[in-house]
C-alpha angles and dihedrals in degrees: 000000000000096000098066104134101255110232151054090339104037116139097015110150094035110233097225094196083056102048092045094052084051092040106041108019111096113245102249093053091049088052086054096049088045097055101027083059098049089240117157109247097212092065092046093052085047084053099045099044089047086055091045098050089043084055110034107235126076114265113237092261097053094061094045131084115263110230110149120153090017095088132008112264082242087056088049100052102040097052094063096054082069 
């Protein structure tokens, strides 16, 4: 994912695997994954506003508040089943 090429063609083709995890994935799992799988969030966030500017609605991870490295991705779940 975060090694989609940034630019004028950047998501072309569109990766479909890609665009449903940002799509359809909730927030909170997506930061998990982020940060579980050592993938820059910056590039991910490049990667998720081009597809939601090629579409024309916010991917998940756009709207939610950024927190990686601050807690574990286990810490994270698990406080919002409380």
């Amino acid at each position: 994912m975060a090694a989609l090429p940034i630019g004028g063609q950047f998501c072309v083709p569109i990766d479909s695997h890609v665009f449903t995890f940002l799509s359809e994935v909730p927030a909170n799992l997506q930061q998990a994954f982020i940060e579980e799988m050592g993938v820059s969030k910056d590039a991910v966030l490049r990667v998720a506003k081009g597809f939601s500017e090629l579409v024309g609605f916010n991917m998940a991870l756009l709207g939610a508040n950024i927190t990686l490295g601050r807690t574990s991705a286990l810490q994270r779940l698990t406080a919002e089943k409380d």
